[in-house]
C-alpha positions in Angstrom: 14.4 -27.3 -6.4 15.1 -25.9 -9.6 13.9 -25.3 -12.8 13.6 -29.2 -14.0 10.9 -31.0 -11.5 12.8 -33.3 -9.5 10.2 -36.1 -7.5 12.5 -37.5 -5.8 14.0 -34.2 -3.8 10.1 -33.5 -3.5 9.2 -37.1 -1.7 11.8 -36.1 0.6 10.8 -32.9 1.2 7.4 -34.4 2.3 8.5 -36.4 4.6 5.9 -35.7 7.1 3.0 -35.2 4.6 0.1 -38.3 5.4 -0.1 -38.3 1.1 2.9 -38.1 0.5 2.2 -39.8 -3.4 -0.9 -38.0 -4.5 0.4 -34.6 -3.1 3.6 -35.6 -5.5 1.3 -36.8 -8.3 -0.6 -33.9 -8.4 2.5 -31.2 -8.3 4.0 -32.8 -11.4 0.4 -32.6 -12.6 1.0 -28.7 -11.9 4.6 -28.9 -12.7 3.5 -29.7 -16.2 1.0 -26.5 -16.9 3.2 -23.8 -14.6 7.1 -25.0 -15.1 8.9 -22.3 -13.5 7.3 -22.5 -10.2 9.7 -23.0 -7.3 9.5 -25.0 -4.5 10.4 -24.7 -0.8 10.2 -25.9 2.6 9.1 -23.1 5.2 7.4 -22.3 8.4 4.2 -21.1 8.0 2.7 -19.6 11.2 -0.9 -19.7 11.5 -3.6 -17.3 12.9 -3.3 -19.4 16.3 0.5 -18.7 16.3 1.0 -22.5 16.2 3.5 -23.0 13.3 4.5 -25.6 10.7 7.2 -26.5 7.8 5.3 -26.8 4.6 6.1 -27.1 1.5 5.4 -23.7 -0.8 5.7 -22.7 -3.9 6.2 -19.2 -5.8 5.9 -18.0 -9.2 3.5 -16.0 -11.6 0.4 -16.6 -13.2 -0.5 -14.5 -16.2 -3.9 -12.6 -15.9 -5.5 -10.9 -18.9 -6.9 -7.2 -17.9 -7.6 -4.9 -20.4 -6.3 -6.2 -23.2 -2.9 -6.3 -21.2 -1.1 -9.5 -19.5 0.1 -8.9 -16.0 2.3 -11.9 -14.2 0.4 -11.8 -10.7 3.1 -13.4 -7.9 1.6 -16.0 -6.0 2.9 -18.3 -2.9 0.5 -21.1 -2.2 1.4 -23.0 0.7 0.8 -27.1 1.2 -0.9 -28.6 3.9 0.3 -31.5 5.2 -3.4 -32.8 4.9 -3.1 -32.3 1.1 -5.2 -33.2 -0.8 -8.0 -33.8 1.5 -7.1 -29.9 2.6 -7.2 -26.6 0.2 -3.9 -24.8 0.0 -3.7 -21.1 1.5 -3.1 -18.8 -1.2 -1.5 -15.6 -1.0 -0.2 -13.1 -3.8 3.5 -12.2 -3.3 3.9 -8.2 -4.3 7.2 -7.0 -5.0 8.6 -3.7 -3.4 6.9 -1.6 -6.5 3.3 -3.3 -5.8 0.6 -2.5 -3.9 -2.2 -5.1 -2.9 -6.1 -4.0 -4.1 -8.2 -5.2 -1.5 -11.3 -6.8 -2.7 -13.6 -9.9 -2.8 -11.2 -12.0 -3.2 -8.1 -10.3 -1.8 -7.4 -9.0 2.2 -5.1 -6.7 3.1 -2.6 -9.1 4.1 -2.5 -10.8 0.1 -4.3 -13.7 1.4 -6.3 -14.8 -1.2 -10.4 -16.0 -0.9 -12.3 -18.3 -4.0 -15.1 -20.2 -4.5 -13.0 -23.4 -5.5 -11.0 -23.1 -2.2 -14.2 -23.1 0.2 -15.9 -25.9 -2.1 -12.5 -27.7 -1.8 -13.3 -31.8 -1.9 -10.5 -34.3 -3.6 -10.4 -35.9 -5.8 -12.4 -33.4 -7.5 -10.2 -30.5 -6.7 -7.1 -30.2 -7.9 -4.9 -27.2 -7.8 -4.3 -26.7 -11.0 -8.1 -26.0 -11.1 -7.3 -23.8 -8.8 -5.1 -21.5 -10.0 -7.1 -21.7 -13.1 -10.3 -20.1 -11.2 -7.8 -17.4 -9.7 -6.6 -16.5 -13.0 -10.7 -16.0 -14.0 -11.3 -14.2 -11.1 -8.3 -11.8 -11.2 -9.3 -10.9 -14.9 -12.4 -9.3 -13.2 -10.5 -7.8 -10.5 -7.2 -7.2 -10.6 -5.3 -8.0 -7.2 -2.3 -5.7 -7.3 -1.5 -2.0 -8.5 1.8 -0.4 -9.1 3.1 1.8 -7.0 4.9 4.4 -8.4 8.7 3.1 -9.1 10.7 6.7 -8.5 10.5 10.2 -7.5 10.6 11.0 -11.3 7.6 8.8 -11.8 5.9 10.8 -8.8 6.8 13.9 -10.2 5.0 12.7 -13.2 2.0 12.5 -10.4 2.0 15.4 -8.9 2.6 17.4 -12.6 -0.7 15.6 -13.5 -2.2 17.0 -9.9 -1.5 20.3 -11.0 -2.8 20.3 -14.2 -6.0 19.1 -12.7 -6.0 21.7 -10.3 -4.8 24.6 -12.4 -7.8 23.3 -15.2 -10.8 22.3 -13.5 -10.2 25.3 -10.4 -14.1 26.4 -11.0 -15.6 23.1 -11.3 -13.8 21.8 -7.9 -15.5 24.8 -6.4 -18.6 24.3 -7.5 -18.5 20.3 -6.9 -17.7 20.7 -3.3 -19.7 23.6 -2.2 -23.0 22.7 -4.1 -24.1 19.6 -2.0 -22.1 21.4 1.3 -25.1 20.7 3.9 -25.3 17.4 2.8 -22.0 16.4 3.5 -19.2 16.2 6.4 -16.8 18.7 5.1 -13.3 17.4 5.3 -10.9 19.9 6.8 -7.0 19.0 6.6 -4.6 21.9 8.3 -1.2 21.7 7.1 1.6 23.1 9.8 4.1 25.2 8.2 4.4 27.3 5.1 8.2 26.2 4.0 8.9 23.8 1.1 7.5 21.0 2.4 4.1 22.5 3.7 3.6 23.6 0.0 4.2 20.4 -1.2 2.0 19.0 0.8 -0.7 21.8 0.4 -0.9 21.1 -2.9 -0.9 17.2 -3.4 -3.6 17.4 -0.5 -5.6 19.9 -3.1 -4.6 18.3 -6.1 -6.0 15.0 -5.2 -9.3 16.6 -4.4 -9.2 14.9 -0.6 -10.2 18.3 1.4 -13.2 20.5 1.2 -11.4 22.7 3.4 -7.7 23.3 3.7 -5.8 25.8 5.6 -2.0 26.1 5.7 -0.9 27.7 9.2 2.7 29.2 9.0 3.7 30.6 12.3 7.2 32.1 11.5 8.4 34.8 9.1 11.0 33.5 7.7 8.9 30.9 5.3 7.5 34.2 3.3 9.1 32.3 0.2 7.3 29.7 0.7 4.1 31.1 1.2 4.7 33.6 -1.2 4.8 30.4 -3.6 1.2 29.5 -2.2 -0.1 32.8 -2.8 0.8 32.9 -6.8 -0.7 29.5 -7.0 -4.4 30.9 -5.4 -5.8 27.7 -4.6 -9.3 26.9 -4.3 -10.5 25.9 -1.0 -7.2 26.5 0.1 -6.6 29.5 2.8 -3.2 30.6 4.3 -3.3 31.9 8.0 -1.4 32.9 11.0 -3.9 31.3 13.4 -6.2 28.3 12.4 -9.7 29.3 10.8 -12.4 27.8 9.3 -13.9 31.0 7.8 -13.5 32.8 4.6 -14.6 32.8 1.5 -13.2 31.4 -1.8 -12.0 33.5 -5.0 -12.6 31.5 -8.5 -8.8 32.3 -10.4 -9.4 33.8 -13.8 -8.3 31.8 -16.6 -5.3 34.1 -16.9 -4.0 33.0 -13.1 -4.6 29.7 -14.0 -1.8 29.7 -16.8 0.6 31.6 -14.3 0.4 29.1 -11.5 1.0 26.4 -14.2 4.0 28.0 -14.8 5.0 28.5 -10.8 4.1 25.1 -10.5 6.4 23.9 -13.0 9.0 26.0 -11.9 8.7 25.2 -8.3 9.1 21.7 -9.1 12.3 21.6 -11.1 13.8 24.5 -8.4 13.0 23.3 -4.8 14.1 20.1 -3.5 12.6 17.3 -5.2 12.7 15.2 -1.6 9.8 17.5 -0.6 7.2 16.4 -3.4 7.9 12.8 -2.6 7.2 13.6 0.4 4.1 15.9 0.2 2.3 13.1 -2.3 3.2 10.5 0.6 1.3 12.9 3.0 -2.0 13.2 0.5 -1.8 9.8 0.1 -1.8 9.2 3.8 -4.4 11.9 4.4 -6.7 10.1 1.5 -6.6 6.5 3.8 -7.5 8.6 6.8 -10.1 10.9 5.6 -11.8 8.7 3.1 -11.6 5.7 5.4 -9.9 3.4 2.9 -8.3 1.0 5.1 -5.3 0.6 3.1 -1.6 -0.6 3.5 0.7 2.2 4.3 4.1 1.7 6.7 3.8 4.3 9.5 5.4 5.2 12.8 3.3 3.2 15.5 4.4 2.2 19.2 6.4 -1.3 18.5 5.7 -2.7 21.8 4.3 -6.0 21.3 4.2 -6.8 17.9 7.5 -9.1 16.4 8.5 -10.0 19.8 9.5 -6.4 20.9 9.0 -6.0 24.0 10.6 -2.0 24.3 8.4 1.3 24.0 10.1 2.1 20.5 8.3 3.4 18.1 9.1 1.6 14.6 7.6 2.1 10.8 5.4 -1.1 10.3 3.0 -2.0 7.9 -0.7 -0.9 9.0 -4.1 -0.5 8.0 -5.3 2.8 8.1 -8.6 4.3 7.8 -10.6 7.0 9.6 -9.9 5.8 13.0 -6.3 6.0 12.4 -4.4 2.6 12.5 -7.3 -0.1 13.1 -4.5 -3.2 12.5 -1.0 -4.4 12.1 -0.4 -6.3 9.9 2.1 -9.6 10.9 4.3 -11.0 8.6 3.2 -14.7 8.6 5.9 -16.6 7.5 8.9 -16.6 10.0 11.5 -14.7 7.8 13.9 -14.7 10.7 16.6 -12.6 9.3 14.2 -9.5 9.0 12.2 -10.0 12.0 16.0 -10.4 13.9 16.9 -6.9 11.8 13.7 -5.5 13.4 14.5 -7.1 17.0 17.9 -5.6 17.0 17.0 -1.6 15.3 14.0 -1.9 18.4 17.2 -2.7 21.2 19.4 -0.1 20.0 16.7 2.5 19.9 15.8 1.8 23.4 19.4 1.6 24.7 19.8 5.4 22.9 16.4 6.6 24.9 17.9 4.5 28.0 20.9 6.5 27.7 18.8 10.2 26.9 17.4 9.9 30.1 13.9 11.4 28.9 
């Protein structure tokens, strides 16, 4: 269904829906306040695994934050129940969005209100709905961008080293004041080439570890290293063999302006791929170490989950926090061409490791 709001198309859609006319009645109704939504008929599968064609719709709704207006993407599927049934609501974040678990947001983008657990018709409608989402999301907004390009992440990680290069004394005195208080978080870092350093310092720029030592092993990275050493990081220690010693020089002002300089250097020089990289890392090493239980797509055994049934090991979405990955998170609408995509990269994997003989 396109643009103009066709009820016929939509009465045969419903074909199976128990109310039919007031679930028709009432999407012209929303038709009328949101135009551009678009409708569909699609499997939703349900926490049970049972499964059913409903009828969904997509679009934005615009949510004031700030002074700014964001168009928040939402899906809200139909029941067949409607209206005696509240729709489930979920926001819909494109590649470049990230979803900001909250009150009324879980990990997954399904979405929680009031007006949904108080459902009753004839008093609620969905445009009352989504009106109450839109109020709620102007408290809290539900998504954040993530950043579009490597240029925008070196844009990041130049901002990282500002903060490190300016505030060096204050870090140090921030962590170490309250230090028996505390755990102290201590991330090593394996290997002192290009993408150690990168790593080493979006770790230390985003203020994540109390304790950081980079362990390079071979001589060939002196470069590298070398790198390291002009930038004299707080809290940051390079060693031959993992310690958890030492003490911490404050850089004079002078040393500061230098490794400003490296920094910038180092950043239009080396490979850009590292950086992306090494603010990936600290990102990951923030979800672990600060136990945020956020989205990230990592390397876990594949076995069981999208009807693979091979020991593969696959990048899929999961929530991660200080236990490592506490949850995958399943797609819950049957988009079979991707899940098949999946299927078919988890056979050829295992044929190759069939075929390796490990």
């Amino acid at each position: 269904m396109e643009m103009e709001f066709d009820c016929e198309s939509l009465r045969r859609l419903l074909g199976k829906y128990k109310f039919r006319d007031l679930t028709v009645e009432e999407l012209k109704n929303v038709n009328r306040f949101f135009p551009h939504f678009r409708y569909s008929m699609d499997t939703y599968v349900f926490k049970d695994s049972s499964q059913k064609d409903l009828l969904n719709f997509t679009g934005t709704i615009p949510v004031m934050y700030h002074g700014n207006t964001y168009n928040i993407p939402i899906r809200l599927w139909i029941l067949d129940s409607h209206p005696f049934a509240p729709p489930i609501c979920f926001l819909k974040p494109t590649a470049n969005m990230g979803v900001s678990v909250g009150k009324h947001v879980d990990a997954q983008g399904r979405i929680y209100l009031p007006y949904l657990q108080n459902w009753s018709h004839p008093k609620s409608v969905i445009v009352g709905l989504i009106k109450e989402m839109i109020a709620k999301f102007q408290e809290e907004l539900p998504l954040y961008s993530l950043p579009s390009s490597d240029e925008a992440r070196q844009v990041d990680l130049l901002a990282y080293i500002a903060k490190i290069t300016e505030g060096v004394s204050d870090i140090n005195s921030k962590h170490w004041a309250n230090h028996e208080h505390k755990t102290v978080n201590k991330v090593t870092v394996v290997g002192g080439g290009e993408l150690g350093i990168a790593c080493t310092l979006a770790i230390s720029a985003k203020g994540i570890a109390d304790r950081l030592v980079l362990l390079d092993l071979s001589e060939e990275t002196k470069g590298g290293v070398m790198d390291l050493d002009i930038f004299n990081l707080p809290n940051v220690e390079i060693s031959k063999v993992p310690t958890w010693g030492g003490q911490e020089e404050v850089m004079s002002p002078n040393s500061q302006v230098q490794l400003s300089n490296r920094a910038m250097e180092v950043l239009r020089v080396k490979g850009q791929r590292s950086w992306s990289v090494g603010l990936s890392v600290a990102d990951l090493v923030d979800s672990i170490v600060n136990d945020k239980k956020k989205v990230h797509s990592v390397s876990i055994l594949a076995k069981g989950y999208y009807d693979i049934n091979n020991e593969v090991f696959l990048s899929l979405p999961c929530i991660l926090g200080s236990s490592g990955v506490s949850e995958v998170i399943q797609s819950t609408v049957k988009e079979d061409t991707a899940t098949e995509k999946l299927q078919s990269s988890a056979s050829s994997i295992h044929g190759l490791q069939q075929q390796l003989k490990l």
